[in-house]
LOMITI-480769 format. One record per residue (C-alpha): x, y, z; residue in one letter; residue number from 0. Coordinates in steps of 0.1 Angstrom, whole numbers, plus 5000, padded with zeros to 4 digits. Layout:
<nodes>
NODE    c1    c2    c3  torvex  lovex
NODE     X     Y     Z       A    NUM
...
</nodes>
This chain:
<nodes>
NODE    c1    c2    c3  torvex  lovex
NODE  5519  6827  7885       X      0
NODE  5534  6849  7912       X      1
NODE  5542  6888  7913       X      2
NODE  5565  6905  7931       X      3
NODE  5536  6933  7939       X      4
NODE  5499  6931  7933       X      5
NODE  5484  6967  7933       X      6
NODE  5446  6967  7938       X      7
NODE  5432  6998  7913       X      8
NODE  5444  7016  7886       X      9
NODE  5436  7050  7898       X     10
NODE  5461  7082  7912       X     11
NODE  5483  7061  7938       X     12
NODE  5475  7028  7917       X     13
NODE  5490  7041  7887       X     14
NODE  5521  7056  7910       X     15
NODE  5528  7025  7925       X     16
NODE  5530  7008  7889       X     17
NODE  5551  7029  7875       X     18
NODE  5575  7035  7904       X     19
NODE  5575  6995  7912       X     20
NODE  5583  6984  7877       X     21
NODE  5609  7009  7875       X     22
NODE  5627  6997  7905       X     23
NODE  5628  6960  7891       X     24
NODE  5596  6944  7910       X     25
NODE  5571  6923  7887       X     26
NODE  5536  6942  7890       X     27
NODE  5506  6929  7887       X     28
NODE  5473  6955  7887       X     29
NODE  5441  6943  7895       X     30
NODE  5412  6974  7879       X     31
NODE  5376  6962  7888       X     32
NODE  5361  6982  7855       X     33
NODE  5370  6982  7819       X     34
NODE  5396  6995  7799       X     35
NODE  5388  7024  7775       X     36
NODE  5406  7035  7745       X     37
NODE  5397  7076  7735       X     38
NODE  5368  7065  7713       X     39
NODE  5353  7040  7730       X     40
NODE  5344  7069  7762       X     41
NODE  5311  7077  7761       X     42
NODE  5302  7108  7739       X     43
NODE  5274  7123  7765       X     44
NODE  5269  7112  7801       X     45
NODE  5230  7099  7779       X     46
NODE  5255  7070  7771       X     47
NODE  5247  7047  7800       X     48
NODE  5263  7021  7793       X     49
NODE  5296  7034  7790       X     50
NODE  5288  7061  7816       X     51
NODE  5275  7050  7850       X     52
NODE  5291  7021  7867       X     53
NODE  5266  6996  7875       X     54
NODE  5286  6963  7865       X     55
NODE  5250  6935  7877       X     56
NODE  5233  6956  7848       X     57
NODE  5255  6956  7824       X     58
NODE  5267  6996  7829       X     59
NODE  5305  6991  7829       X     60
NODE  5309  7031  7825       X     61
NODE  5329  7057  7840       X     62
NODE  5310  7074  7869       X     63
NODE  5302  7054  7902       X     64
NODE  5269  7071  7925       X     65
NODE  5273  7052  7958       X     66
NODE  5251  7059  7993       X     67
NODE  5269  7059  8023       X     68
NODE  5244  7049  8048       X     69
NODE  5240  7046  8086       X     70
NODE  5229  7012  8102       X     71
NODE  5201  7028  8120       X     72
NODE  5185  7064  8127       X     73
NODE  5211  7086  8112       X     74
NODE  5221  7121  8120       X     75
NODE  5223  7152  8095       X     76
NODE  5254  7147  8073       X     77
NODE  5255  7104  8081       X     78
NODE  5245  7098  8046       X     79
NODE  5259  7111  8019       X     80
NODE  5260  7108  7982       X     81
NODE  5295  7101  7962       X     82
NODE  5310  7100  7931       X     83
NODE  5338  7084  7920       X     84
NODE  5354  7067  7893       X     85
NODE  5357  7037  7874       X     86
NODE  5378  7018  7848       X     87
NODE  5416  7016  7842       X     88
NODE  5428  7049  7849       X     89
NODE  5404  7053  7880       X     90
NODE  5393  7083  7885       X     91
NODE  5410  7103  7858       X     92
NODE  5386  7088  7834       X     93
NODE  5357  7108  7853       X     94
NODE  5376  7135  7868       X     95
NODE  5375  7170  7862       X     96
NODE  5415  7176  7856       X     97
NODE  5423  7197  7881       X     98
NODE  5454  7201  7901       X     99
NODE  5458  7226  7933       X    100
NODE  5484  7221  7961       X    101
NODE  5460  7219  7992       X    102
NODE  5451  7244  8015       X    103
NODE  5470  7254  8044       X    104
NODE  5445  7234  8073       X    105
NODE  5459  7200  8053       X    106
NODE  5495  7201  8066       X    107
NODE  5488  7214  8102       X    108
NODE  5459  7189  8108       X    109
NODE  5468  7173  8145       X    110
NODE  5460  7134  8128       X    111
NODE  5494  7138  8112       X    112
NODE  5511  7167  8117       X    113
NODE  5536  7159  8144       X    114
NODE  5547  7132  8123       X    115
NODE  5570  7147  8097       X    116
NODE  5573  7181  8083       X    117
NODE  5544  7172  8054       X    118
NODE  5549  7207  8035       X    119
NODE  5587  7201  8033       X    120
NODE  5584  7164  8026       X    121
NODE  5559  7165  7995       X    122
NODE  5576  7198  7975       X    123
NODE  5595  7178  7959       X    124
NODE  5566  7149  7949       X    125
NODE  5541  7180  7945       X    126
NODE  5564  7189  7919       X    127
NODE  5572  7155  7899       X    128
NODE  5536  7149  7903       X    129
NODE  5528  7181  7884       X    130
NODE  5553  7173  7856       X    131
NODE  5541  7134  7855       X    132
NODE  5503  7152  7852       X    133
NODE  5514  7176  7828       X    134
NODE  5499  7205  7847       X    135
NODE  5492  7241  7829       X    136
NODE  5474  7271  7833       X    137
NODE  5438  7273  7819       X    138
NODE  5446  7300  7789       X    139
NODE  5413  7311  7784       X    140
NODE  5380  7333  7800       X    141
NODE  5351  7317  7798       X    142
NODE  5314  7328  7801       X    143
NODE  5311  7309  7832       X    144
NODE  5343  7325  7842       X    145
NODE  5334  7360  7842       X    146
NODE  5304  7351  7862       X    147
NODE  5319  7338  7890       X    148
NODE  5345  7367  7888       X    149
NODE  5318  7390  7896       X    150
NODE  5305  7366  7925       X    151
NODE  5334  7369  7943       X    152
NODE  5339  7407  7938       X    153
NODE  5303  7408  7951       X    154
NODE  5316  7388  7981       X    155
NODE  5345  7414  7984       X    156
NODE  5371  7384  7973       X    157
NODE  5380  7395  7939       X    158
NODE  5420  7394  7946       X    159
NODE  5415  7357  7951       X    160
NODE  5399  7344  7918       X    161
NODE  5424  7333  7893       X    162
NODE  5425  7306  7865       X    163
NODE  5429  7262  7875       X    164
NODE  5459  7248  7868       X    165
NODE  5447  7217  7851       X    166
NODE  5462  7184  7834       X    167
NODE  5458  7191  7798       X    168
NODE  5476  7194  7768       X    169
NODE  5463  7223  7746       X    170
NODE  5487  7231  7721       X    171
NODE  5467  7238  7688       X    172
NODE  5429  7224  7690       X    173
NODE  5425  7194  7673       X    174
NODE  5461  7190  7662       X    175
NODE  5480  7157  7668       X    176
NODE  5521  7160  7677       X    177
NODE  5544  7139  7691       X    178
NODE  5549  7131  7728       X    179
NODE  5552  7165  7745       X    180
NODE  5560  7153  7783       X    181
NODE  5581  7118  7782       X    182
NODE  5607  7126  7754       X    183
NODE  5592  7101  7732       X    184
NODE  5583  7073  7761       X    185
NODE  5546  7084  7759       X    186
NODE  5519  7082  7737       X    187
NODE  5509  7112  7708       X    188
NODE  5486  7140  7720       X    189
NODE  5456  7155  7705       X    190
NODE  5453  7198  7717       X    191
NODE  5423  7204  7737       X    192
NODE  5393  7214  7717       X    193
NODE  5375  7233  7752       X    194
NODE  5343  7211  7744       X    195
NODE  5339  7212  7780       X    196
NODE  5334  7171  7782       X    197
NODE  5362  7163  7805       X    198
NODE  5340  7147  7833       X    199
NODE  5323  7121  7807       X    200
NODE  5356  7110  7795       X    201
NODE  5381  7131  7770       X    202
NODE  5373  7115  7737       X    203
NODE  5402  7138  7719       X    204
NODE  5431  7128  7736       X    205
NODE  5438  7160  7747       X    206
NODE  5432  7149  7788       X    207
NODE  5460  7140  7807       X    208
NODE  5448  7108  7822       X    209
NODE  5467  7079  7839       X    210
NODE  5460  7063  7809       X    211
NODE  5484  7089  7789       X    212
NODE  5514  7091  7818       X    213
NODE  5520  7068  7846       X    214
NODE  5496  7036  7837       X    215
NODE  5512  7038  7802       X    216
NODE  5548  7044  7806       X    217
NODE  5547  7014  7837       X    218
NODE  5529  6989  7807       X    219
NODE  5558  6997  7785       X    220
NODE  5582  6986  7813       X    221
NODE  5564  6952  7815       X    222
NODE  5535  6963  7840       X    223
NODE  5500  6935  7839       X    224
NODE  5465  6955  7842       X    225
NODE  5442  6929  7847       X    226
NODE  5408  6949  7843       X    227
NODE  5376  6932  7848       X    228
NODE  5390  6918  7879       X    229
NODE  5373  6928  7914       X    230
NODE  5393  6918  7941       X    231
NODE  5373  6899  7973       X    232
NODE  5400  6892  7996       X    233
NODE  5435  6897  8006       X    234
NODE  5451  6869  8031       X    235
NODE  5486  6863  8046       X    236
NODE  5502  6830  8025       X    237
NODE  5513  6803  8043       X    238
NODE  5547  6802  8029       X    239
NODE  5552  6844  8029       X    240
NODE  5532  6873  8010       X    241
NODE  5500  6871  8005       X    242
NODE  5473  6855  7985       X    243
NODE  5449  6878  7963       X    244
NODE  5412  6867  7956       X    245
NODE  5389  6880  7926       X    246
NODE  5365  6875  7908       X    247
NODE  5355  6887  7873       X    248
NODE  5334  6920  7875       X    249
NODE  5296  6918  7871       X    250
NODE  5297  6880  7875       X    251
NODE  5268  6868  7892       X    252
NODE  5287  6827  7887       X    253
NODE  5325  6816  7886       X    254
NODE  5351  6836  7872       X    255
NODE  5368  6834  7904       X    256
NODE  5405  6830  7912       X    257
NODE  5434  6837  7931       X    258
NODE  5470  6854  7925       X    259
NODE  5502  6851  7949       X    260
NODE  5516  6882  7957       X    261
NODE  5551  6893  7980       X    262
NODE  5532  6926  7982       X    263
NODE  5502  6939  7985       X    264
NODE  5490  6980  7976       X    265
NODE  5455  6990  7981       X    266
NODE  5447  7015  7957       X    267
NODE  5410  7005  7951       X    268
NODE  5398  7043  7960       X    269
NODE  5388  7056  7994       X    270
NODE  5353  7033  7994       X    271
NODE  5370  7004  7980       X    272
NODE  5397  7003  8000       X    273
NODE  5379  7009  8035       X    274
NODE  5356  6983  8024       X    275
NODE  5384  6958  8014       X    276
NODE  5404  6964  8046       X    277
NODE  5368  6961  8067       X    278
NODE  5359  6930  8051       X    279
NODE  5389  6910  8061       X    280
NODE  5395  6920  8097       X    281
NODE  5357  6910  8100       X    282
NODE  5368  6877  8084       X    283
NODE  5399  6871  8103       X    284
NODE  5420  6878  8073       X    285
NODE  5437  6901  8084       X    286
NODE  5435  6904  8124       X    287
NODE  5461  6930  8134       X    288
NODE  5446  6958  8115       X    289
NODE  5441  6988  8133       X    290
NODE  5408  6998  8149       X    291
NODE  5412  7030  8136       X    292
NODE  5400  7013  8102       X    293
NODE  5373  7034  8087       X    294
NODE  5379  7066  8106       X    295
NODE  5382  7101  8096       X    296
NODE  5364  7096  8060       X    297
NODE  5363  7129  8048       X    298
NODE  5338  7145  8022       X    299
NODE  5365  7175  8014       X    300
NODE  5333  7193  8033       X    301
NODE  5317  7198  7999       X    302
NODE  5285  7209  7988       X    303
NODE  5283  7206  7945       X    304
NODE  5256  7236  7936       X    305
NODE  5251  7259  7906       X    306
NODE  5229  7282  7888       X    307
NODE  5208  7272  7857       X    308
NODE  5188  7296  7831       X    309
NODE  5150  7285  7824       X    310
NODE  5145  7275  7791       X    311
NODE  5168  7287  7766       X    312
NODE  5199  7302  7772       X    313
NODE  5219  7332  7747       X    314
NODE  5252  7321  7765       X    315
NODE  5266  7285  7760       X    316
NODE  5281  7278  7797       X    317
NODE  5292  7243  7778       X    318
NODE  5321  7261  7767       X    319
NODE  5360  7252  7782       X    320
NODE  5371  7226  7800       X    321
NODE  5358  7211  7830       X    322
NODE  5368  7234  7859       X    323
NODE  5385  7269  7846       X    324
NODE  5390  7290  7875       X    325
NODE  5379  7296  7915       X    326
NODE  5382  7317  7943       X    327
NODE  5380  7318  7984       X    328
NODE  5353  7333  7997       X    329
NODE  5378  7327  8029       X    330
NODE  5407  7313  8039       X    331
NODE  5388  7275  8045       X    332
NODE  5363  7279  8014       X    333
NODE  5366  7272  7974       X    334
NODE  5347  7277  7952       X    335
NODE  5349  7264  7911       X    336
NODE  5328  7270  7886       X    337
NODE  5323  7231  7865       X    338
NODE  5305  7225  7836       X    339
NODE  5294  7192  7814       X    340
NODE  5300  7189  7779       X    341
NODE  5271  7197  7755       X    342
NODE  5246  7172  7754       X    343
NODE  5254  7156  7789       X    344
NODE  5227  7166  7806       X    345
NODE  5218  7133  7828       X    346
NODE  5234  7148  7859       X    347
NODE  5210  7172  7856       X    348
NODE  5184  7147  7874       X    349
NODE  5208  7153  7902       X    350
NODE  5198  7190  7908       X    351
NODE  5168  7207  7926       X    352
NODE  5160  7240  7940       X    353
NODE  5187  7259  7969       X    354
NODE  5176  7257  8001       X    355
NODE  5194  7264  8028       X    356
NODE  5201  7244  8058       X    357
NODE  5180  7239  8090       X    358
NODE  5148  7224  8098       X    359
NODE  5118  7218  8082       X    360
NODE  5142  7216  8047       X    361
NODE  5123  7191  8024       X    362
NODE  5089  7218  8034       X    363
NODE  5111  7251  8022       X    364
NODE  5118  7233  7992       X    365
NODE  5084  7223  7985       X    366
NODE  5069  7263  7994       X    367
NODE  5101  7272  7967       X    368
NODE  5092  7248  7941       X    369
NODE  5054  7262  7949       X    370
NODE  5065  7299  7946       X    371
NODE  5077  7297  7912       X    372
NODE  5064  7262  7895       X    373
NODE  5064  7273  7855       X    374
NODE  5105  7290  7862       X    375
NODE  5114  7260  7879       X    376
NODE  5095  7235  7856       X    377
NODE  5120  7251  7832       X    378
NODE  5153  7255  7850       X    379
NODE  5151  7220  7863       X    380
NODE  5143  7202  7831       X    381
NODE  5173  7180  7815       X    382
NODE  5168  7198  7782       X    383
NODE  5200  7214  7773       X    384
NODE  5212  7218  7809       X    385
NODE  5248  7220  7804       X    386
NODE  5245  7246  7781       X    387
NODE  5224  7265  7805       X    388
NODE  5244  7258  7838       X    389
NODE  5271  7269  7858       X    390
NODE  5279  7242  7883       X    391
NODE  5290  7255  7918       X    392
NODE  5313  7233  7932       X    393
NODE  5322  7239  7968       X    394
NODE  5348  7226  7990       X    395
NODE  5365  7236  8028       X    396
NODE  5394  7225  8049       X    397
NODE  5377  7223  8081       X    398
NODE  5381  7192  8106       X    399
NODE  5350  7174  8103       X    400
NODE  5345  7135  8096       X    401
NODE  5328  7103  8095       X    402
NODE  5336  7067  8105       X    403
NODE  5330  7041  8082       X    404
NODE  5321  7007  8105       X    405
NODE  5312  6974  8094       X    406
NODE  5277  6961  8096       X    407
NODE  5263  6924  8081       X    408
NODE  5281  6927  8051       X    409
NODE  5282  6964  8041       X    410
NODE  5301  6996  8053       X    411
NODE  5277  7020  8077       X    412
NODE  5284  7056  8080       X    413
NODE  5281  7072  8117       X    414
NODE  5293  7104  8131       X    415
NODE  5331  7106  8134       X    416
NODE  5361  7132  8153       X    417
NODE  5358  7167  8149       X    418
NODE  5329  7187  8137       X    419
NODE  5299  7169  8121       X    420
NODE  5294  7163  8083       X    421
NODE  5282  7197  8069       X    422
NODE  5245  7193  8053       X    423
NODE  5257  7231  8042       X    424
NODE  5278  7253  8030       X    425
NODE  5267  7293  8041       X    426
NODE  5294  7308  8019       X    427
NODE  5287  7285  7992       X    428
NODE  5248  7291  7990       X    429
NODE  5257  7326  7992       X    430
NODE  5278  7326  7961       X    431
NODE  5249  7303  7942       X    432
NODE  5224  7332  7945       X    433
NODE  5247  7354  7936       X    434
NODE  5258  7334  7906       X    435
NODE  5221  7329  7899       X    436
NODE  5219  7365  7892       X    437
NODE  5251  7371  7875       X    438
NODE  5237  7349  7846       X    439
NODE  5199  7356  7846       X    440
NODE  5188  7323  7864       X    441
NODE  5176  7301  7896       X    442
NODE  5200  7291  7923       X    443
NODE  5200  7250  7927       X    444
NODE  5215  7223  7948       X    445
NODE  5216  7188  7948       X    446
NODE  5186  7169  7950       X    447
NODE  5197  7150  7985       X    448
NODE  5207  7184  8001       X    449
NODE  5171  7191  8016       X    450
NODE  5170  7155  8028       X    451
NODE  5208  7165  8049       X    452
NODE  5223  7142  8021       X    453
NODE  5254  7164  8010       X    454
NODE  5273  7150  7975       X    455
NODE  5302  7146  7974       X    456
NODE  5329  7141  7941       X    457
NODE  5357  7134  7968       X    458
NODE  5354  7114  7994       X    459
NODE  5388  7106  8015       X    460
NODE  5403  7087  8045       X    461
NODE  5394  7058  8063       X    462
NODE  5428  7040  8065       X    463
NODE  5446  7073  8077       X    464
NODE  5483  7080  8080       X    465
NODE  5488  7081  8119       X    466
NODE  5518  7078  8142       X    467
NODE  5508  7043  8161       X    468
NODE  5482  7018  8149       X    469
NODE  5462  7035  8178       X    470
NODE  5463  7071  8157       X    471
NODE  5460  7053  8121       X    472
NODE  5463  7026  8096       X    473
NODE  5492  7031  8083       X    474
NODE  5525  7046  8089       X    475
NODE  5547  7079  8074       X    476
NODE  5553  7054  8047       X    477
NODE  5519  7044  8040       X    478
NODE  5528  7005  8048       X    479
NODE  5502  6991  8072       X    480
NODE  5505  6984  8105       X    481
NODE  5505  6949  8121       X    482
NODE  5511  6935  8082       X    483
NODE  5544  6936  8072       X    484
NODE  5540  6939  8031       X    485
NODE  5505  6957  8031       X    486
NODE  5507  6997  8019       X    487
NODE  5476  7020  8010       X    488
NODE  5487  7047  7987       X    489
NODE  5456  7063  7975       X    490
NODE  5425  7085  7988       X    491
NODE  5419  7066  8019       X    492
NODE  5453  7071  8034       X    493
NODE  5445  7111  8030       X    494
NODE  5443  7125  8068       X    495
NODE  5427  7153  8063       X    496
NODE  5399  7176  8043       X    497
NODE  5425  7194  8019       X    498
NODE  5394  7219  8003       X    499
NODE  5408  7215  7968       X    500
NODE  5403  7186  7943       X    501
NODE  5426  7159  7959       X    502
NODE  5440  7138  7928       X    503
NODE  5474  7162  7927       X    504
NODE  5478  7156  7965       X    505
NODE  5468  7121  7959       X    506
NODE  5495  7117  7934       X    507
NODE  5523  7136  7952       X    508
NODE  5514  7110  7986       X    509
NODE  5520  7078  7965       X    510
NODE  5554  7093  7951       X    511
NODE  5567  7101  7983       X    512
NODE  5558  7067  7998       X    513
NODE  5569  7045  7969       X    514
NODE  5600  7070  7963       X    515
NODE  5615  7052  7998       X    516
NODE  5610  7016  7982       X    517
NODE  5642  6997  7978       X    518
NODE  5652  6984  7939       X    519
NODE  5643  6945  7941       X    520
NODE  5667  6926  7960       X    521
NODE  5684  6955  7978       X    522
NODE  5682  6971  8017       X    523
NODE  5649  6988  8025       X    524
NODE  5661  7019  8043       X    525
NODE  5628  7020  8060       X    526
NODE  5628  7016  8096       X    527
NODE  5614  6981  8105       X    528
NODE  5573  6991  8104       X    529
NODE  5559  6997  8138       X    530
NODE  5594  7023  8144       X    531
NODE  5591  7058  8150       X    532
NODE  5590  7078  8119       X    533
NODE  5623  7089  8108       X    534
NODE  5633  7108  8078       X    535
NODE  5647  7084  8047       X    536
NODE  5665  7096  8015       X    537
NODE  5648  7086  7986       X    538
NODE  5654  7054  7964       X    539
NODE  5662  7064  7925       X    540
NODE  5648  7036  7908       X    541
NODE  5672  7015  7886       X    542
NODE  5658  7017  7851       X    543
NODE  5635  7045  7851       X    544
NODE  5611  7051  7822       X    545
NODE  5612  7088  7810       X    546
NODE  5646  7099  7797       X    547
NODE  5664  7122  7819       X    548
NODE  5660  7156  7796       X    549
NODE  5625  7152  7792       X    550
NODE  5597  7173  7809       X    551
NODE  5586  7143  7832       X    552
NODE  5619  7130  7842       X    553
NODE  5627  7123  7880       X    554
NODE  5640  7150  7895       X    555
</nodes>
């Protein structure tokens, strides 16, 4: 069997291209390499392996992804770096920590895109369907972890900049069950937030505003497949038109391969996936007029993830709220969030180690600080009870700095890319870390990589950029791919630049715009033919859309 469109991952432009697709009369067909989750079946602590970490040849079908991006030989500082991402259907929103900024200022005026369209002009009006689709509100309450970072930034003389996250979640009463609150009746019941502070292992309360809840769902009830399980190995041009899709079933060592015809082709398998996917058939011929500008400008949002922890036992529970609550700028490029784990998640704790700050000899500071204090940080680094004793520090810039992704024997390689190199560092955010250290009575900490120039990163874009020509990018203004008519990318990787905020809402408000200029079935693209100059197109109101027109979520 044939469908109109196969879209390749279930995440933020996966679940966008669903929806909008089905809506506009196309047969849609998504292809999620992880499992499908219902509320309870999430894992309760991040403990839960199984359901937790993705490792699919060990059985671990879970949530949470930990990938290396390595060079092919010696590397540079900032070459490798650590990642998270997510898994299942729903993508990322499974794992991610619900929050939903407009990005910085740097995003719109970076020179990889910018002389393309007006960006700012062009997504208002996606930023904003986006944000009702998401269900974003204003985090109601202070926190412990809160007040903290409040007084680190008036320490840093940035108090006027620290305010609450707008985040996708419906609080309404804690624990209290009501109707449909966004879709006028199209969507599923909600549950109010219950600020357990376990967003990242998966919301278990239905109270999280995952794909699962909005797009994913309403597309499904307009006929949408989600084929999950289903890892997808190849993507070639058909003989007779479109495109035939290769997979095989996840965590299969044997078999449980097959193939799907498609008209059209999205790649929404995540920045990694995707970069990987597109690599893997230009090296096979698959694909030959792909751009060389494949794997270029991945970004790691610049981020370092740090945080302060109390040794031993703590009086204040820093467990408390939802994932991310509030930030500030320690300058006009910088963010900084204070994240937290729910109780009893306290695995990503093994992912911590002492601050140190960047330069050389790094892995021999560490060891003289680990040496300095060994009994205090015997006690702030153990797992016992760390998300009640920790204040995550996430950190995260709009600066022009990159990496290329090539392709070597099989596997992506990381290598220096355009602009400035991949920060091993963060000054302003290591800053803030001591300061936050001594705001709650504990020890600064960083990841465990950092003193190795590994930075982590929860966010890593680009790599099949939006660019002008195919010699500036992979795709055009309209996120279809160059030199194959029928291919589009419409998630992370197509992101040009570092945005210094958490990218799902800009992520989002990208794959509306694009798949807002997509023709109903069987009528005139107004698209220029691909491989035009961009031009400006009105957008395409689908013919049978899903949310009624006086509800919350309606197109507008």
């Amino acid at each position: 069997m044939g469908y109109d469109v196969v879209v390749i991952g279930s995440g933020f432009g996966g679940s966008v291209a669903a929806l909008r697709l089905v809506e506009k009369g196309y047969s849609v067909l998504v292809l999620e390499a992880g499992r499908r989750f219902t509320d309870a079946e999430l894992p309760a602590t991040s403990w839960r392996l199984r359901r937790f970490l993705w490792a699919p040849k060990l059985g671990c079908f879970g949530i949470q992804r930990i990938s290396m991006l390595r060079p092919a030989g010696r590397s540079a500082p900032g070459d490798k770096v650590l990642v998270l991402s997510g898994a299942g259907v729903g993508g990322g929103s499974l794992v991610y920590a619900n929050t939903l900024y407009e990005p910085l200022p740097d995003f719109y005026a970076d020179p990889q895109w910018q002389g393309i369209a007006d960006w700012r002009a062009e997504l208002a009006p996606h930023f904003d369907q986006a944000k009702r689709m998401l269900g974003v509100a204003t985090y109601p309450k202070t926190t412990a972890a809160d007040r903290a970072m409040h007084a680190v930034a008036t320490r840093m003389g940035v108090a006027d900049t620290f305010h609450p996250t707008p985040v996708g979640i419906h609080f309404g009463r804690p624990g209290e069950t009501v109707d449909d609150p966004y879709f006028g009746g199209a969507g599923p019941s909600r549950t109010g937030c219950l600020h357990c502070g376990a967003c990242m292992t998966g919301c278990r309360h239905g109270a999280k505003n995952s794909l699962v809840k909005n797009y994913l769902h309403l597309a499904e009830g307009l006929g949408a497949t989600v084929r999950p399980l289903t890892t997808v190995t190849g993507v070639r041009p058909a003989p007779a038109g479109g495109y035939v899709v290769s997979t095989r079933r996840t965590g299969s060592w044997f078999g449980g391969r097959s193939t799907v015809h498609a008209g059209q082709v999205v790649f929404a398998a995540g920045a990694l996936g995707t970069v990987e996917l597109l690599h893997r058939m230009r090296s096979a011929g698959s694909l030959p007029s792909l751009s060389d500008r494949v794997g270029a400008l991945v970004r790691t949002n610049s981020e370092a993830i740090l945080g302060a922890t109390v040794p031993g036992r703590s009086a204040v529970d820093y467990s408390e709220g939802a994932a991310i609550t509030s930030s500030f700028h320690p300058d006009s490029r910088t963010h900084i969030e204070p994240v937290r784990y729910g109780r009893g998640s306290n695995s990503m704790g093994l992912l911590q180690s002492a601050l140190v700050d960047g330069g050389p000899h790094r892995v021999r500071r560490l060891l003289a600080t680990l040496v300095s204090s060994p009994l205090t940080y015997l006690r702030a680094l153990s797992v016992r009870d760390w998300s009640r004793r920790t204040v995550i520090a996430l950190v995260m810039q709009s600066v022009d700095n990159s990496l290329t992704l090539g392709w070597r024997r099989g596997r992506l390689v990381s290598m220096p890319g355009h602009g400035a190199p991949n920060p091993t560092w963060v000054p302003a955010g290591n800053t803030a870390a001591r300061l936050l250290a001594e705001e709650i009575g504990g020890v600064p900490g960083g990841s465990l990589t950092e003193a190795f120039d590994i930075p982590l990163t929860a966010h890593i874009l680009g790599g099949a950029a939006i660019g002008a020509a195919p010699a500036a990018g992979v795709v055009d203004g309209y996120q279809r791919v160059y030199g194959h008519p029928g291919l589009h990318v419409v998630d992370g990787a197509a992101v040009p630049a570092n945005l210094g905020v958490n990218p799902s809402l800009t992520i989002t408000a990208l794959a509306e715009r694009a798949l807002s200029f997509w023709p109903n079935k069987g009528a005139a693209d107004p698209r220029p033919p691909l491989g035009s100059a961009y031009a400006p197109v009105s957008r395409v109101w689908p013919a049978r859309p899903a949310v009624p027109t006086s509800a919350p979520g309606a197109l507008r």
